[in-house]
N, C-alpha and C positions, 0 to 999 in steps of 0.2 A: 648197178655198177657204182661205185664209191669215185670220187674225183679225186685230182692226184691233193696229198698231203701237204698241209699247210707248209710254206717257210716257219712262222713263227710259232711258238709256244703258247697253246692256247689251253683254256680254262677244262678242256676235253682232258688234253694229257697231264693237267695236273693232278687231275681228279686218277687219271690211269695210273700216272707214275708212284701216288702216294699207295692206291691199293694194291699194286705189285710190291714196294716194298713193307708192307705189313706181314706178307708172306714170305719175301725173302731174308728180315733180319734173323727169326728161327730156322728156315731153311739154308742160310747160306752157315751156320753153326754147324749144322749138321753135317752137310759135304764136308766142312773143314775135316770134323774128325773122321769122317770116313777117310780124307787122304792121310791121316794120322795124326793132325798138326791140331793146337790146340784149339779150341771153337772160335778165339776170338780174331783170328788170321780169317774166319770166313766175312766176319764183319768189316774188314779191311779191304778185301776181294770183293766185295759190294758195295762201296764208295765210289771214290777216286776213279778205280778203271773205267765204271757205268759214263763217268760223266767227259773221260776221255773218250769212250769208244760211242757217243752221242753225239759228237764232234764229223764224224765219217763214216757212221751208216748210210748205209743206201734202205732198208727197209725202217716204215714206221712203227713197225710193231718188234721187231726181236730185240729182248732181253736178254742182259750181259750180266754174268758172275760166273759163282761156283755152282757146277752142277755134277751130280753122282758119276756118271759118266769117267768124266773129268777125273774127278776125286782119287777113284780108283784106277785109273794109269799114272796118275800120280804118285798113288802109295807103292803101286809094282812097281816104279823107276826109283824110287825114293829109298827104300826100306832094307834095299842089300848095300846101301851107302852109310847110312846113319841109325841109331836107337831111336824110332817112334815118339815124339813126341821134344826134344829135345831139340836147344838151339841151335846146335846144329843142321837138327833135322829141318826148322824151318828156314832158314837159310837156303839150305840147299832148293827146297819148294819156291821159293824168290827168285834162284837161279834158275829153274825148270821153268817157270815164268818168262822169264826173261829169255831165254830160247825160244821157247813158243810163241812170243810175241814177234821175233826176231825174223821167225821163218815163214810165219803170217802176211810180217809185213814184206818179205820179198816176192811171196809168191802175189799181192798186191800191188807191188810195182813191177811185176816181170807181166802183168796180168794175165797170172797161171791158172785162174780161177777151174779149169777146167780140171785139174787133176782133183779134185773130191769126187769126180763120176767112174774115177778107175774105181772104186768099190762096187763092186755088185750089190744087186741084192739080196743073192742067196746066200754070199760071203759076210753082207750084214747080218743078215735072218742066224745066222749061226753064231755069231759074234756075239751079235747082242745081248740072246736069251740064256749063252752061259756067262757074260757079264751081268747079267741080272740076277743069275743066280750065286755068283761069286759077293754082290754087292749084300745081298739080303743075306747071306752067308756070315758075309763078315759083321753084321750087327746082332744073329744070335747071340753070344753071350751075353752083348749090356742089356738086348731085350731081356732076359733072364734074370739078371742080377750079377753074372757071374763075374770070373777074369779068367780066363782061357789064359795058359805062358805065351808069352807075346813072339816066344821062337817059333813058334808051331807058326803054320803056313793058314791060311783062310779056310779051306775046307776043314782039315784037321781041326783047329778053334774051334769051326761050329758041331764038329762032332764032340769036343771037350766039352765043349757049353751040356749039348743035348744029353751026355751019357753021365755026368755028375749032376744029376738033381741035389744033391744037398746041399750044395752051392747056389741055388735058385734061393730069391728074393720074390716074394708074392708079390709085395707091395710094387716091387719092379716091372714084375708079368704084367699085375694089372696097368701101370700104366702105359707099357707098351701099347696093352690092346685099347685101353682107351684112345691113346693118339691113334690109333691104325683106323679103330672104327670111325672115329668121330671125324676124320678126313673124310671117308670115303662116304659116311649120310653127308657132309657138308657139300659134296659134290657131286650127289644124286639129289641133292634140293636146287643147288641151282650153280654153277661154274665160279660167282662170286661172292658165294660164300668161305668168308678165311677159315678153313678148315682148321689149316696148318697153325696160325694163328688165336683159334680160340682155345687146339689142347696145348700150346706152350704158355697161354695165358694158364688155366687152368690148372697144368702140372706144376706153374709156377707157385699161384695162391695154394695150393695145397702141400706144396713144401714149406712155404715159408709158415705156414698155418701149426701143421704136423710136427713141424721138425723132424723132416725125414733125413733120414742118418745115412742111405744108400749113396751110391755116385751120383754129385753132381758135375756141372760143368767147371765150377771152380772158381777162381778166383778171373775177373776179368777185369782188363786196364780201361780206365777211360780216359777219355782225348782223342786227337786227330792220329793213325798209323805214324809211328816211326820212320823218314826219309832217308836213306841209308844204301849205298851200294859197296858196303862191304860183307862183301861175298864170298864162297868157297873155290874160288877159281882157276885152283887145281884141277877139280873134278871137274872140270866143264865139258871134257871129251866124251865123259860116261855118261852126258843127257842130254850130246844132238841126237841119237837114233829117238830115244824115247822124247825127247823134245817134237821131231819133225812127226812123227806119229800121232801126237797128242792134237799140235798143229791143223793137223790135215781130222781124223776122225772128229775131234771132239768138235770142228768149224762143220762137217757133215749133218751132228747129229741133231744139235739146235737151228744150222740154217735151213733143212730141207721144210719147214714151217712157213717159213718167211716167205720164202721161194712158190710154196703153196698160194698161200694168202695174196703176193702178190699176181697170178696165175688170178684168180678169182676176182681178185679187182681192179683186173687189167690197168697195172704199174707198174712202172720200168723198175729191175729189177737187178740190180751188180755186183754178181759174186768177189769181183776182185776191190769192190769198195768193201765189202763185208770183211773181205780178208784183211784189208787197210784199218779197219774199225776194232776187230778182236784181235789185230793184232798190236794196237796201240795199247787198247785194256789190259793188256799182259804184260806189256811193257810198262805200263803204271802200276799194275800188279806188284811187278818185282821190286821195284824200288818204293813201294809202301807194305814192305811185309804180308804182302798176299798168300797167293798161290795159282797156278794155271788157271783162266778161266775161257767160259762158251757161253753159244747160247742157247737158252734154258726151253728147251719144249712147252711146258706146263705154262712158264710164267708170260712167254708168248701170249699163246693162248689167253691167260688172261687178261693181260696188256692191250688185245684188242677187244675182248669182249665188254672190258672195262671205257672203252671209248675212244681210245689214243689216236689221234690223229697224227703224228708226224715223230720223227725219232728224239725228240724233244721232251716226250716224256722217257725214258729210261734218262734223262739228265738229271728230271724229278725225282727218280728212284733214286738215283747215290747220293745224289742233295740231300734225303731225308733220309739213308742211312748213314752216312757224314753226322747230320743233327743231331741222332738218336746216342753218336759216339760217346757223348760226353755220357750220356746216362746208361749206358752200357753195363757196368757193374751191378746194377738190380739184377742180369739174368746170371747172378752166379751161384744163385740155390738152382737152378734147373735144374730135374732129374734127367739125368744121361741117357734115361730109358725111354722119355723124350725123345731127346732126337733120334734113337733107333728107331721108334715109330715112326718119325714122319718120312727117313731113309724107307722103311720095307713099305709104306702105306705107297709111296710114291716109284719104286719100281719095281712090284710084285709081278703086276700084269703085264711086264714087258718080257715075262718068261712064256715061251712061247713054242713049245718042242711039235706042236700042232701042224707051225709054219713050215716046220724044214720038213714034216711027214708028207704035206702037202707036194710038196716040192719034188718029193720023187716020185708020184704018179706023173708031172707032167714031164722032167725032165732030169732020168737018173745023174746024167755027168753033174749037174749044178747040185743037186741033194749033195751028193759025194763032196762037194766044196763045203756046201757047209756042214756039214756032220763030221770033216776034218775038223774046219774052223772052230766049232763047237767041243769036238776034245778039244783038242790044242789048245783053246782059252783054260780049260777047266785045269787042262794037265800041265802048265807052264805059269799057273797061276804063282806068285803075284806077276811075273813079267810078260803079261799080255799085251804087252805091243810088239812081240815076236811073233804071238799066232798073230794078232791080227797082218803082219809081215807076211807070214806063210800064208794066211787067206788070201792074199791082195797076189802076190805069186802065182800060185796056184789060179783065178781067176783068169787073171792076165793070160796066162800059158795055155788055157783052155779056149780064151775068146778069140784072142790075139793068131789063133791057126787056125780058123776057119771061117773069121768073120772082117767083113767089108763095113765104111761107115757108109750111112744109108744118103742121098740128095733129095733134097726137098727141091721142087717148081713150083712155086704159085703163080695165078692169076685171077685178075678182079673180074667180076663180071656183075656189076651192080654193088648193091649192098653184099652178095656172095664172094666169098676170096676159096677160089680152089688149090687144094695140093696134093702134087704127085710126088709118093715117093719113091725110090728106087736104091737098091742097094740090100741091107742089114741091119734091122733095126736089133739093137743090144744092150748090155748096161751101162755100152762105155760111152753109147752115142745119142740113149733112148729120152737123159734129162737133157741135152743139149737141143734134142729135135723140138722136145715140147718151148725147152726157154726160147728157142729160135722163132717159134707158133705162137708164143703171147707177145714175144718182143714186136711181131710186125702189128700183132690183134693192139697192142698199146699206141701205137702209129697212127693206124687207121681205125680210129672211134668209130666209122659209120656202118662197118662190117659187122652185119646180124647173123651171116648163115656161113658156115665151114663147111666145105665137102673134100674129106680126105681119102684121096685113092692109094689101094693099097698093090695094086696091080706088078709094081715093078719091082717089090721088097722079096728076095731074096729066101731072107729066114727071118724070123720074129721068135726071139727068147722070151724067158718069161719076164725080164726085168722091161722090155719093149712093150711089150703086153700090157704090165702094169700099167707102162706110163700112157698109152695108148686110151684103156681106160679111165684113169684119171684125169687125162684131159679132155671126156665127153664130160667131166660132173664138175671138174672146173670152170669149161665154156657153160654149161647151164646156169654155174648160178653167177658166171659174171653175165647173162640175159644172149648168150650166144646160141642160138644151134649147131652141133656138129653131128656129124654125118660122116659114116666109116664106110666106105665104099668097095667094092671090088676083092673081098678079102680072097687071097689064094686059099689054094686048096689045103697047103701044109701048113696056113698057120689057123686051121677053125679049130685046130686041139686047144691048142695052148690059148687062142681070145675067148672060148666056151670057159675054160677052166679058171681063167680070171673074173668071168660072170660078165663078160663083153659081149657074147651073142650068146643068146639063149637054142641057138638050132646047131647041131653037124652038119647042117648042107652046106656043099661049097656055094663058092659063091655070094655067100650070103654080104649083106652089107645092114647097117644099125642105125636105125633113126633115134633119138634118145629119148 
């Protein structure tokens, strides 16, 4: 068990915050042109907001910029307003900022933090893996060499990329695939290896070496971002839907990490400070030529494994890419085929059609949700924050008539704290039950052993399931025992099928 995170800024998180931004000044380039906007607005989006939204985290470890995710409901909101790449177009991205910061910060003052659990998981599972596929999509061409007409839609593009090879650049391919591999050994050697880091280094010296004559990233400004809130703000109305969307998913996909981690080293943990925190970085986003930003799964991840103790280092990271501004114009031989590498190296494997096949052996109605969700992203593509709307619906309409939220009772009995639950465990209720199960485990340090009875729960989905299981392997390795007791008879399908009990007999209960 980890003890709670320093107040101050210590020599841990500097060391954390410098080796996340080593990875983020290439990768937050990258996201930029995924939303369309030119790379050096991603180096803007990784300053300034890092170091506001360090100010009001509640977790030590999540990291704040631009992430692919992000990038691409930004370009679907963006792209039927304005030409791709133009001042316009970033403006507009400042504005879309500036909303998502806006509705962040309300749902943190209303402390709404609960609406990111109206998403399912089977309505994520679906979502996600044809936005992964949308994302990798859209960076076939520069992986290529090519220019797909910028009219053409996302899928279409990367069919224009894939069906003109005489448009193809070798030099391009290979460097694509160099970044793709050289990520992915850098992070089968060991998680802090800069992967991302060593091919933009490399694709770097070999341009400037070469003289390579393909696309680069261009000409880039150096200095502190442009302060500036003159905005498009006629158009304001046509980017709260896609604003509050972005809001709510993109705060989902980087904070359910944090939320883990805290879960594992039992520390309080506060959705609606997080939403207080990404939503000030948006808001400093906007008014320094940014673009929408989250927080980053990957660089998470590294962020703790790097040592970080307290949310003091992500202040570290936009410090030193703040620093790095001034010398910013060196990456403007970058080959562009670059950053498509390190886009497809980093959401390749988040495609995942495996998941939702999965899904309908244990529960056809929720398959059906996401294999909606799953076209709809692909078929409304660029404006995927309408399927994601139709998923979040559809969800709702299905949980919402037949499901009860489930109570928890606990009692101490020594170092043992037991609980009964009773009711419906589901997706809307299933991350609240576990935050409600580490918030008291955070309380009471002296509680070794959990015994959770299931005796009085209703129905158990598979998104309850999940979480049910993940919180036997997050109590173990914060040094807890938990103990699943009493499982009914209808729900040993669906805990067998998440790998919770190994037996079909009723009755069974799980020691871990």
């Amino acid at each position: 068990m980890r003890s709670a995170p320093p107040a101050r800024l210590s020599r841990a998180d500097v060391i954390a915050g410098l080796s996340v931004a080593l990875v983020l000044i290439p990768q937050s380039m990258a996201y930029a042109e995924l939303a369309g906007l030119p790379p050096h607005h991603g180096l803007y989006a990784a300053g300034l907001p890092l170091i506001a939204a360090a100010f009001l985290a509640s977790s030590p470890y999540l990291q704040t910029g631009p992430v692919a995710l992000t990038g691409l409901l930004t370009f679907g909101a963006l792209v039927p307003l304005a030409p791709v790449g133009t001042v316009e177009y970033a403006k507009l991205a400042a504005l879309l900022a500036l909303v998502v910061g806006v509705a962040r910060l309300a749902v943190g003052i209303l402390k709404a933090g609960w609406v990111v659990y109206l998403m399912s998981h089977t309505m994520m599972a679906g979502f996600l893996s044809a936005a992964a596929i949308l994302i990798v999509s859209s960076q076939i061409p520069g992986a290529l060499g090519g220019a797909a007409p910028a009219e053409l839609g996302v899928l279409p593009r990367a069919w224009y990329g894939l069906t003109h090879p005489e448009e193809w650049e070798l030099v391009s391919i290979g460097l694509t695939i160099f970044t793709v591999g050289t990520i992915l050994v850098a992070t089968r050697i060991h998680p802090l290896v800069p992967g991302v880091l060593i091919a933009a280094t490399v694709g770097l010296v070999f341009s400037v070496v070469s003289g390579f004559d393909g696309a680069t990233v261009g000409d880039v400004p150096s200095g502190l971002p442009p302060f500036t809130l003159d905005l498009p703000w006629g158009v304001l109305p046509d980017l709260i839907v896609p604003g509050i969307v972005i809001s709510v998913i993109g705060f989902a996909e980087g904070v359910s990490i944090s939320r883990v981690f805290a879960s594992e080293d039992r520390q309080h943990w506060d959705a609606d400070k997080e939403f207080l925190s990404k939503g000030m970085a948006n808001v400093v986003a906007a008014v320094t030529s940014g673009l929408p930003v989250g927080g980053s799964l990957s660089r998470t991840s590294l962020n703790r494994l790097a040592g970080a103790q307290s949310r003091w280092s992500g202040l570290v990271t936009g410090i030193a890419v703040l620093a790095f501004l001034p010398f910013a114009p060196v990456l403007s031989a970058l080959p562009r085929a670059i950053l498509s590498g390190i886009i497809i190296a980093a959401i390749w494997k988040l495609i995942r059609p495996r998941d939702i096949l999965r899904i309908w052996r244990v529960s056809p109605t929720q398959a059906v949700i996401a294999w909606i969700t799953f076209g709809a992203t692909l078929a409304m593509a660029p404006h995927i924050d309408r399927a994601i709307i139709l998923g979040v619906a559809l969800s709702a309409a299905v949980h919402l008539w037949e499901e009860l939220t489930p109570a928890l009772v606990s009692a101490r009995d020594g170092d043992t704290l037991e609980v009964d639950l009773s009711g419906v465990l589901w997706f809307g209720s299933a991350a609240a039950l576990e935050d409600a199960l580490f918030e008291q485990l955070a309380d009471e340090q002296d509680v070794r052993r959990v015994v959770v009875r299931c005796t009085g729960l209703g129905r158990i989905d598979l998104s309850g399931a999940s979480v049910l299981r993940d919180m036997v392997e997050h109590a173990r390795r914060a040094g807890i025992e938990l103990t699943v007791r009493d499982i009914p008879d209808h729900a040993v399908r669906v805990l067998t099928a998440v790998g919770l009990i190994a037996t079909s007999e009723p009755g069974s209960s799980l020691d871990p």
